[in-house]
N, C-alpha and C positions, 0 to 999 in steps of 0.2 A: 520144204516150201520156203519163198522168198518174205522175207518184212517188209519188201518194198510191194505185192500187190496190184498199186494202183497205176506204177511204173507205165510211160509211154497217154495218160490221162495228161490236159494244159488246163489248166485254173487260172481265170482272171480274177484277182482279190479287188474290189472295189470296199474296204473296210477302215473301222478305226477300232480304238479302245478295246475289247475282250471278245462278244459276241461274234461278232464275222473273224476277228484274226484266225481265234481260237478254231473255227471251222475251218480255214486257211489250212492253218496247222496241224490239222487231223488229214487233210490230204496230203500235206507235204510230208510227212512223217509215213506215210505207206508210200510214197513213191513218184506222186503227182509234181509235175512243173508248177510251181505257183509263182505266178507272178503278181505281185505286190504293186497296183498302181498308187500312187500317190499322189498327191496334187500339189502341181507346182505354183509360187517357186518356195513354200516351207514344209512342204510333205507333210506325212503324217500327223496330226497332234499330239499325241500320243506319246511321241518322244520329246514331248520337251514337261510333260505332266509331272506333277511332284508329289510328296506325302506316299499317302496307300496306295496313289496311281503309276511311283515312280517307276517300275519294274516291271510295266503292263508291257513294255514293248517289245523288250528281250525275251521275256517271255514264253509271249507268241508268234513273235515272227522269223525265227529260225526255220532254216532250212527253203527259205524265198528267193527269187529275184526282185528287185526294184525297180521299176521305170517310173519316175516322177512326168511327168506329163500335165498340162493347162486342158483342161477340161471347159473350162469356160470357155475358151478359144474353137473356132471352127476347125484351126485346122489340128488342135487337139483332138477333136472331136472326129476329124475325117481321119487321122494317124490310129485311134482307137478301133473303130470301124474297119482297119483293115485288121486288126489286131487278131477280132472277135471270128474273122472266117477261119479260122482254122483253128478257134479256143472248142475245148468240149463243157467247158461249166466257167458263168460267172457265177459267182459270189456278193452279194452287196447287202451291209447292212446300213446306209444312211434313213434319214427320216421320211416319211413318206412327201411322194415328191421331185428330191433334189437329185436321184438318178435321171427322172423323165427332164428337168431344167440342163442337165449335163446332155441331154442330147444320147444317154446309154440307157435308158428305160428298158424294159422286156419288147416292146411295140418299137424301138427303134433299131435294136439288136437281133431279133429272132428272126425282122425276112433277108436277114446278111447270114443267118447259117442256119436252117430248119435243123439242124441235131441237135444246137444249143440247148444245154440245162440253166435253166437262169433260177439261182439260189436267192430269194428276200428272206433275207432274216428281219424282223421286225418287232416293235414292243406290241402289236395283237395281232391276231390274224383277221380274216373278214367280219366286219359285223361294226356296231353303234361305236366301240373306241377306235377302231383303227387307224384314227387319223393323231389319235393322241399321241404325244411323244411318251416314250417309256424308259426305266431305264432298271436296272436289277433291281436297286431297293425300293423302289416304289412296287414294282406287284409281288416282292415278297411281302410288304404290307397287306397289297390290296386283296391279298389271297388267300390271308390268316398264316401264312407261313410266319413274319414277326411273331404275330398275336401267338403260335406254338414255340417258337422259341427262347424267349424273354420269360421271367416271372411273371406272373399275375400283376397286371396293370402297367406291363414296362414291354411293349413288346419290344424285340431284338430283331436286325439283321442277323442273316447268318454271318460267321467271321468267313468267310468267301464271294468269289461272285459265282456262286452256285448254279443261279439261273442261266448267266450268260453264258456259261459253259455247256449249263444242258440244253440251254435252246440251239447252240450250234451244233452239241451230239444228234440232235432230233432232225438237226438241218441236212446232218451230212447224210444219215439214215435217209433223206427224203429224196435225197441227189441219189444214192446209192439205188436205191429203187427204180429213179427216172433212169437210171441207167441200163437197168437191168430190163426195163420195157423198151429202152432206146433199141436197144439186139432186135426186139422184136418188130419192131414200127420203124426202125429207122428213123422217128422224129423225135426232138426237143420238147421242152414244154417249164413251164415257168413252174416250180415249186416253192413253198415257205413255211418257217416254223418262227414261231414268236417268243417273249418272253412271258407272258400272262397267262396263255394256255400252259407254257412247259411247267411252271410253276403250280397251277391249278390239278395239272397233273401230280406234282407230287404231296398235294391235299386229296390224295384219293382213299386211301388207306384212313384219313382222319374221317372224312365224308361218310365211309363203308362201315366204319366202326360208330358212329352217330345212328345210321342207322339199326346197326345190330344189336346196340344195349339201348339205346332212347337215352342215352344220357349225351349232353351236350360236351365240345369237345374242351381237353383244359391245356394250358399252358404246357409244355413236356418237362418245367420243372415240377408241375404241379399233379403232373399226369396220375391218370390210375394205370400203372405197370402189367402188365405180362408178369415177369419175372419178381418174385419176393426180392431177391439178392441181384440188383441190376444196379450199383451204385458207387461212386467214389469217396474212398476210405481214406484215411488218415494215416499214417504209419510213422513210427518212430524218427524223430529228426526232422521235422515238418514233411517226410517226404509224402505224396502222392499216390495213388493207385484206384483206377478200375476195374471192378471184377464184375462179371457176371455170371450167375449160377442158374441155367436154362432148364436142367430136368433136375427130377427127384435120383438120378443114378451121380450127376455131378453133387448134388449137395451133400449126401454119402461121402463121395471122396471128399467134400469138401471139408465136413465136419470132423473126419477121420485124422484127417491132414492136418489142421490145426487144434486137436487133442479134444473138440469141444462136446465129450461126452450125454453130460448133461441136456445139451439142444439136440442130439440123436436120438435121443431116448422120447423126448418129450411128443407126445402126442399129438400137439397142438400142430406139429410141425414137418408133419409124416408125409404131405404132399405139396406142391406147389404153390396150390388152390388155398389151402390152407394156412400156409406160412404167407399168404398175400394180406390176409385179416389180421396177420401177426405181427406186421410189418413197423407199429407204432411202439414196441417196445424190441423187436430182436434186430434192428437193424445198429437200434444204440448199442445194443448188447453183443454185438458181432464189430460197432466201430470199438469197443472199448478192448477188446481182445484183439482185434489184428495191431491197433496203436502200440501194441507191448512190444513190438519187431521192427527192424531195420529193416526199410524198405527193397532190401536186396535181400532178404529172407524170406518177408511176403510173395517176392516174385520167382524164388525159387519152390515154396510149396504152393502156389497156383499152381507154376507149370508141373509139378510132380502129378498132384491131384487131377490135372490135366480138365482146368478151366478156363474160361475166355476169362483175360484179364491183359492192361495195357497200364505204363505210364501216363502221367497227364504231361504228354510231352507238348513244345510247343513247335512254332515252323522251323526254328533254326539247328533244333536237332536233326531231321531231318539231312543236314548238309553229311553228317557224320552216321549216320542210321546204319548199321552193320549189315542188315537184310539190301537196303536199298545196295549198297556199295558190291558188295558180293555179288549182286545177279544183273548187273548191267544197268540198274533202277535209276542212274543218274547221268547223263551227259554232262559234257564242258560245255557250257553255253558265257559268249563273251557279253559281260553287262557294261555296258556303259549310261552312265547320266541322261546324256543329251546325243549318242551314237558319234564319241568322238575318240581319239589313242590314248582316253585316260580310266581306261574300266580295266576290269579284271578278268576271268575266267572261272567261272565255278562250277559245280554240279548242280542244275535243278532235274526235276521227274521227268522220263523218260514216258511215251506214250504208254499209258497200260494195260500193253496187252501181248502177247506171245504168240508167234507162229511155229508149226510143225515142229521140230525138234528147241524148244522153248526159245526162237530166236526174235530177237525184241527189234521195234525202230530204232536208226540209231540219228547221228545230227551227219549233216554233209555239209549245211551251209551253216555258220553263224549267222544271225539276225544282220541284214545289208546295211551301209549306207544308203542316203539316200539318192537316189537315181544311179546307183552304183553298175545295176545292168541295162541300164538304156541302150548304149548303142548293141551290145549284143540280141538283145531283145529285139527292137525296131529289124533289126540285120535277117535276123531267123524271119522277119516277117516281110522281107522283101524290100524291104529299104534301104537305096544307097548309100554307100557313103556321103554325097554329096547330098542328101535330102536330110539325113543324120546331122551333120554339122550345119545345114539350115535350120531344123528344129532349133539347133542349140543354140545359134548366133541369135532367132527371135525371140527364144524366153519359153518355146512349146515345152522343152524340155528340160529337165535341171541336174546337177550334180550337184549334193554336198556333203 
């Protein structure tokens, strides 16, 4: 089977920042044309973001073309318009609104090609917010997601954009569907996933366990565990380690494995259920015994005893990760600042997931300049060259 899929599918990306690229880049990555509109004449925002946002750009938009394009302009707007007869999916995450002001709305695009899948990604779906602006960290707040992740009284972000990532997985799942009806009907139709709902979703499992013990839900440092032994340890040398000990057949091997006879024997601690009421004196008692080893000891009798257990690694291991490197897990992607000939090349993650004889997506394009595929693009869409270098002489279109 092929990694590429979606091969011979055209995507019009109307996006910025994580949510829409990211959905961009789940199709470009199985094999979709995507095309990356931009708005001329500074493109993207996106690339010029700095701090935790510098690296949003590269990130996600490998494997696109560029046509920077004036949207605000009519004949931006009529050069689109022809773009969209023969697009099978746009894409668009801006506010609610400023698609229909651009003159590309769902109601101004769909009677120019009834197959169109028109993707909104948006911070709510229908209903009392939806007009509100949203953005990841706000309805991880708004959804107890914080409130579970921080300690008690500090709720926390998560350290990712979580949401924007899963609202565009739920997006592309929603295209992937209209598609799959498209076969049958032969027509388009507008689909959306939000951030508020995606989030709300992954409060479902807290929701479901609220109702099942009537206790209200706690913080997940503060949480009441599943697992007695689900914690990170300490180990000789300051170093780091999480282990988890999920049945009563691992905690056997586990107790085995690090000589701790005395806790085998002990009665208090013969089940899961059990060692969970035990947990306010044998988890010391379990940091104070694995602390006596070098953390590359620890990690060779987990894996003998054969239990889950992981460094507290951070994202820059990741570059070096022996698993990832080994199995194809990382592309060259070229990072630049500001997408200019002073960046580098590196390995970030690769889509995750494998087709038929484990074969992964791989990169074809690095992340574009901007307006980098204009005239090719415009070209594929029936426009001359003389119409091409008019866009560019009035400013419709741009290169930088």
């Amino acid at each position: 089977m092929s990694a590429t899929p979606l091969a011979g599918l055209r995507i019009l990306e109307f996006t910025h920042t994580v949510m829409g690229p990211t959905a961009g880049l789940l199709f470009a990555e199985l094999g979709a044309d995507v095309i990356k509109i931009e708005p001329a004449p500074k493109g993207d925002h996106t690339r010029g973001l700095g701090g935790f946002a510098a690296g949003f750009f590269a990130a996600f938009n490998r494997n696109k073309r560029s046509l920077a394009i004036d949207l605000k302009s009519k004949e931006g707007q009529a050069a689109m318009h022809r773009l969209v007869r023969d697009a099978d999916v746009v894409i668009e995450n801006f506010g609610p609104g400023t698609m229909e002001r651009l003159g590309c709305g769902y109601e101004h695009l769909a009677p120019l090609n009834d197959r169109l899948i028109y993707l909104a990604l948006k911070g709510y779906l229908a209903g009392p917010y939806e007009h509100r602006p949203a953005l990841d960290e706000v309805v991880q707040f708004q959804t107890g997601m914080a409130f579970m992740t921080g300690p008690i009284g500090r709720p926390l972000r998560a350290g990712a954009s979580v949401i924007d990532i899963m609202g565009a997985v739920f997006g592309v799942v929603a295209v992937q569907a209209a598609l799959r009806e498209r076969d049958t009907t032969g027509k388009g139709q507008r689909v959306s996933s939000a951030l508020f709902e995606s989030a709300a979703f992954l409060m479902s499992t807290h929701m479901a366990g609220m109702t099942a013990t009537g206790l209200e839900a706690r913080p997940m440092p503060a949480r009441r565990g599943a697992w007695a032994v689900y914690e990170v340890f300490n180990t000789a040398g300051d170093g780091q380690l999480f282990i988890g000990v999920t049945s009563d057949q691992q905690w056997n091997r586990f107790v085995e494995e690090f000589g701790l006879q005395t806790l085998a024997a002990d009665p208090r601690l013969a089940t899961n259920v059990l060692r969970l009421a035990e947990r306010e004196w044998l988890i010391p008692a379990l940091q104070a015994e694995i602390a006596k080893y070098p953390q590359k000891e620890v990690e060779a009798r987990c894996e003998r005893c054969n239990v889950s257990w992981a460094p507290v690694g951070q994202p820059g291991d990741l570059f070096t990760d022996p698993h990832l490197l080994a199995t194809g897990g990382l592309v060259d992607v070229y990072i630049s600042r500001f997408g200019g000939g002073d960046g580098k090349t590196v390995g970030l993650p690769a889509l995750p997931i494998e087709f038929g004889d484990r074969a992964r997506p791989g990169l074809v394009r690095q992340p574009p300049r901007m307006g980098e595929h204009n005239a090719e693009v415009l070209a594929e869409a029936g426009f001359s060259a003389e119409e091409i270098a008019g866009l560019a002489e009035r400013g419709v279109i741009v290169e930088g």
